[in-house]
Short mmCIF file of the C-alpha atoms (twelve columns), coordinates in Angstrom:
data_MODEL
# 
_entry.id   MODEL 
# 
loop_
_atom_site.group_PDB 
_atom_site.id 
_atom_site.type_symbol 
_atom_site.label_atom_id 
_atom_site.label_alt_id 
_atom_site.label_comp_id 
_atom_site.label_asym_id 
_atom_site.label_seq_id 
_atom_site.Cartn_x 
_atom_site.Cartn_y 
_atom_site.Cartn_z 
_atom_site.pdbx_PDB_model_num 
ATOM 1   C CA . UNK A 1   54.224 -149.006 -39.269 1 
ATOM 2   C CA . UNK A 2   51.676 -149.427 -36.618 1 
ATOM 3   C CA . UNK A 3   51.951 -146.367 -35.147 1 
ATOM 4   C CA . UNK A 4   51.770 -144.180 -38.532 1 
ATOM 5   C CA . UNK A 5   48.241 -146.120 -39.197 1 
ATOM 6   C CA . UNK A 6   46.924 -145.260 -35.605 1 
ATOM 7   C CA . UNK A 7   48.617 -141.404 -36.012 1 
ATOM 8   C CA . UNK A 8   46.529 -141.422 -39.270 1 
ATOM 9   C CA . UNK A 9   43.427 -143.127 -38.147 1 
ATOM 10  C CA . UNK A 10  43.352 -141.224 -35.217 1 
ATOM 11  C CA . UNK A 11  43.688 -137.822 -36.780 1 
ATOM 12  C CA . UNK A 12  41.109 -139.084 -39.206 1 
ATOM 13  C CA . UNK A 13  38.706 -139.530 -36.976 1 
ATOM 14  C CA . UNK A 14  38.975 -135.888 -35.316 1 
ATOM 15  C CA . UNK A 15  38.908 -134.879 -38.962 1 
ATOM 16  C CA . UNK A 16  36.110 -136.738 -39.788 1 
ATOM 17  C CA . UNK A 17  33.984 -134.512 -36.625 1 
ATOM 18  C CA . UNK A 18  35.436 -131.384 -38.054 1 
ATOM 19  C CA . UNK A 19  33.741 -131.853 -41.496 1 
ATOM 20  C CA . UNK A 20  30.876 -133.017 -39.861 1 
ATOM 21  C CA . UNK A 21  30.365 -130.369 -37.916 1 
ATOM 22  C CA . UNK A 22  31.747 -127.764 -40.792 1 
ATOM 23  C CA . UNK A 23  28.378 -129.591 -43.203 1 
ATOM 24  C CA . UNK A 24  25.803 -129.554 -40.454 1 
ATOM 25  C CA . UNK A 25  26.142 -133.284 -40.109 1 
ATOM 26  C CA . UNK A 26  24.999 -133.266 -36.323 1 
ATOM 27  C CA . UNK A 27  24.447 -137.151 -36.447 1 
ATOM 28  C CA . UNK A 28  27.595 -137.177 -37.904 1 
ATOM 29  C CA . UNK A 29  29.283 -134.926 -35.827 1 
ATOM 30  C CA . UNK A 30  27.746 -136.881 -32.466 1 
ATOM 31  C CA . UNK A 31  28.657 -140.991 -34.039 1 
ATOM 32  C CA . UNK A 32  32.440 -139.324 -33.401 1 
ATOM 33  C CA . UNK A 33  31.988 -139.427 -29.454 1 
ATOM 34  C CA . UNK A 34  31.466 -142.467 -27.423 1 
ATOM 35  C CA . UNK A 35  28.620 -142.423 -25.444 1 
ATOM 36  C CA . UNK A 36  30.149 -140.977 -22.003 1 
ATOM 37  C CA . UNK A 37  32.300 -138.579 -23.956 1 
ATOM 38  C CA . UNK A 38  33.503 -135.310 -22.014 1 
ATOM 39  C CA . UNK A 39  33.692 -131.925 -23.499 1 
ATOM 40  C CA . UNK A 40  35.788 -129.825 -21.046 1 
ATOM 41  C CA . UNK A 41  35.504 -125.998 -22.545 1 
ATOM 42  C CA . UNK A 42  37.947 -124.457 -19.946 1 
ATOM 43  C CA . UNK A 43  36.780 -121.065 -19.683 1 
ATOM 44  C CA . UNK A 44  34.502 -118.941 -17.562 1 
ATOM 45  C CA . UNK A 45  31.581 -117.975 -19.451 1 
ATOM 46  C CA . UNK A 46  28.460 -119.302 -20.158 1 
ATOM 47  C CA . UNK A 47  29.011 -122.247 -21.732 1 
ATOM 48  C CA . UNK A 48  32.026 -123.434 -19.457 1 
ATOM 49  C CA . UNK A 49  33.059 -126.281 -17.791 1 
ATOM 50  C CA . UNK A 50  32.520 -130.580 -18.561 1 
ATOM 51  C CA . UNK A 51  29.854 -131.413 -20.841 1 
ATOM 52  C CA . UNK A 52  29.225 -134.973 -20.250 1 
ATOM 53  C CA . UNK A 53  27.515 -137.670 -22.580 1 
ATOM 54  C CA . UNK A 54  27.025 -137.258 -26.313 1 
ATOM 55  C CA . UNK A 55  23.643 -135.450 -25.772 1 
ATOM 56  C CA . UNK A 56  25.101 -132.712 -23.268 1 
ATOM 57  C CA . UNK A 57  27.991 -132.298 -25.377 1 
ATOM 58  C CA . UNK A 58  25.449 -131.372 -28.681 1 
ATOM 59  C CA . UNK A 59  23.317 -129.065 -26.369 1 
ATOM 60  C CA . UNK A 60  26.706 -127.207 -25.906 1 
ATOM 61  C CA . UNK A 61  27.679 -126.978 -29.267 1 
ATOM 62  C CA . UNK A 62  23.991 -126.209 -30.411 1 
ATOM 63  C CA . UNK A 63  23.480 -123.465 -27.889 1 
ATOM 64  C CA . UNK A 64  26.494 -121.899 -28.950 1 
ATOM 65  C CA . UNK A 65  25.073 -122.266 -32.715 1 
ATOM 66  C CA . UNK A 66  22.185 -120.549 -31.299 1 
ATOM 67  C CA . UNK A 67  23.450 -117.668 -29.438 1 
ATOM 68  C CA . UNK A 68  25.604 -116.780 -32.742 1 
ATOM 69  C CA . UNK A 69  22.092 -117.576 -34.793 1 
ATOM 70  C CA . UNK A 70  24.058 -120.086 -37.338 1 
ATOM 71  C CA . UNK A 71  27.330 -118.360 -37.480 1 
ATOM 72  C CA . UNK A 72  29.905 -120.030 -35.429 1 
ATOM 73  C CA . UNK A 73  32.628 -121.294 -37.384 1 
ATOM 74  C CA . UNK A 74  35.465 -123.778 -35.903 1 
ATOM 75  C CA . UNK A 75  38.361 -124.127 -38.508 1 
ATOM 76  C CA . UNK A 76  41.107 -126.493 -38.030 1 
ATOM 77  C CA . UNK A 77  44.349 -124.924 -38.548 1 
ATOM 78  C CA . UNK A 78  47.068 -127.658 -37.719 1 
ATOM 79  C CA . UNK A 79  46.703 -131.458 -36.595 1 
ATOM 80  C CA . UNK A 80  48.884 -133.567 -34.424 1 
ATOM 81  C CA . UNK A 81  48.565 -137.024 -33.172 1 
ATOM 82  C CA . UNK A 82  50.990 -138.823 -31.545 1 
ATOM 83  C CA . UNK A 83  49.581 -142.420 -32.719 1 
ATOM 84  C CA . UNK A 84  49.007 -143.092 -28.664 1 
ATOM 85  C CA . UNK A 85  45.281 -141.649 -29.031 1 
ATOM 86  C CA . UNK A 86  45.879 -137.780 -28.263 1 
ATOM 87  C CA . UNK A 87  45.350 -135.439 -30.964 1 
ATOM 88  C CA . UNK A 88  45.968 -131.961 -30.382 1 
ATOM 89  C CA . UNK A 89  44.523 -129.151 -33.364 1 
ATOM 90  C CA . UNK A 90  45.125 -125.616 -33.333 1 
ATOM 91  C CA . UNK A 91  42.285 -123.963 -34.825 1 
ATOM 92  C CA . UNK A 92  40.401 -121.234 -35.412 1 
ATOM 93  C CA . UNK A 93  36.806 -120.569 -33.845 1 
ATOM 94  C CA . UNK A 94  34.765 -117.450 -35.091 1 
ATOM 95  C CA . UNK A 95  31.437 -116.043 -35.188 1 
ATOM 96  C CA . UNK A 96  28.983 -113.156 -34.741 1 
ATOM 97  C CA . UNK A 97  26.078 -112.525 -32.292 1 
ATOM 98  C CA . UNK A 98  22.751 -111.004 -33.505 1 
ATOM 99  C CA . UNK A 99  23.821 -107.688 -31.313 1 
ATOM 100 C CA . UNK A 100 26.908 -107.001 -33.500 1 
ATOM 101 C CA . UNK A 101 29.665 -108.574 -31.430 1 
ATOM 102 C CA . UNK A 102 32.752 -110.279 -32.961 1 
ATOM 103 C CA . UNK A 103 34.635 -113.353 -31.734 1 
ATOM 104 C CA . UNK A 104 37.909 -114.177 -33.745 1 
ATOM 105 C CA . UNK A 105 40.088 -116.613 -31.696 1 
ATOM 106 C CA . UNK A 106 42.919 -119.086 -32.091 1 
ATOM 107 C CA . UNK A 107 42.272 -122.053 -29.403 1 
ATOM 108 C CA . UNK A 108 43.768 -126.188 -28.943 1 
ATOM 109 C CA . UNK A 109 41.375 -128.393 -28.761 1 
ATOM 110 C CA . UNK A 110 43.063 -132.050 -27.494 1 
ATOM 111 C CA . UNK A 111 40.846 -135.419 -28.397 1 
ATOM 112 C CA . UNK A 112 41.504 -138.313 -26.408 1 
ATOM 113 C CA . UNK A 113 40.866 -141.358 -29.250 1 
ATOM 114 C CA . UNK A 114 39.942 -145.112 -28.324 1 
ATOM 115 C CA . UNK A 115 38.895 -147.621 -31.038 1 
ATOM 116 C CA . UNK A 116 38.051 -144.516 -33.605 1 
ATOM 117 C CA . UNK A 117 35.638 -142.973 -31.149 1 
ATOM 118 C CA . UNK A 118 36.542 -139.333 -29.380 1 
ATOM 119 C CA . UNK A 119 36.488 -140.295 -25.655 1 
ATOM 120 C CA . UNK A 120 37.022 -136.198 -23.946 1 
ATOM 121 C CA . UNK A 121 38.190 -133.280 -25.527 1 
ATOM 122 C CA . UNK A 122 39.860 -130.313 -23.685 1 
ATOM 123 C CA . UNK A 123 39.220 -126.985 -24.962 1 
ATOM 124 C CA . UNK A 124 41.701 -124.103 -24.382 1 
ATOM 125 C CA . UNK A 125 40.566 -121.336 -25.231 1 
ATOM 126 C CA . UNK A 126 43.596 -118.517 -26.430 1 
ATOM 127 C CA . UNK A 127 41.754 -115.363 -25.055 1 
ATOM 128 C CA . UNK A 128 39.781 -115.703 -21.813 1 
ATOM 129 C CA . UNK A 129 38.364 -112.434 -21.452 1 
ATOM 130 C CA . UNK A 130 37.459 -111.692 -25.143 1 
ATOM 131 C CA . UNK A 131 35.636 -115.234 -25.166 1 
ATOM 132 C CA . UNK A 132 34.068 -114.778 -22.056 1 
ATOM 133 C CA . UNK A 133 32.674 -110.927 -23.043 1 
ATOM 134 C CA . UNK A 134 31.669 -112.332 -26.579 1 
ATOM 135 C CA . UNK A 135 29.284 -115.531 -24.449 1 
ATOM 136 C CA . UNK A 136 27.934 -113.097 -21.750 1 
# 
């Protein structure tokens, strides 16, 4: 029983972030991060490497907003937890740049969750060199 109530409150909170972000909640989007919360987006573009701290971690996400003027899109396509604090979602990240260019691509994204609070997050992203040409 325990661990079906930490699965679901874990996944719940990772949820929770997703609609956050989805609504434009950015306060609501950061209260899902502990203060020294790491962002690892584990690519080489732009925007790669750790983010760390709750404010570096919204000046990633925001400059990506940014560069893609409003459209970026992050849709959550499957959730797993394993009601130990790791939830792993396959999702769906999107968007367009002012200059035309496309980005369509299916990533994981795996929260580390302590006390309902997102701790680090590795991103993996599914197509390196498509991500990377889309941030340049």
């Amino acid at each position: 029983m325990t661990t079906e109530t930490t699965t679901a409150s874990d996944a719940a909170v990772v949820g929770a972030g997703f609609a956050a972000f989805a609504n434009g909640d950015v306060a609501g989007f950061a209260n899902m991060f502990v203060p020294g919360a790491t962002w690892n987006h584990r690519n080489a573009d732009r925007l790669g490497g750790i983010h760390e701290g709750v404010d570096a971690i919204l000046a990633f996400i925001g400059t990506s907003a940014q560069l893609t003027a409003g459209t970026l899109r992050a849709e959550p396509l499957g959730m797993i937890s394993d009601g130990e604090g790791n939830v792993a979602v396959r999702m769906r990240v999107s968007a367009t740049r002012p200059d035309g260019r496309a980005h369509d691509d299916i990533q994981i994204l795996l929260f580390r969750v302590e006390d309902d609070r997102v701790t680090s997050v590795d991103q993996y992203i599914g197509n390196p060199a498509a991500v990377t040409a889309f941030w340049a």
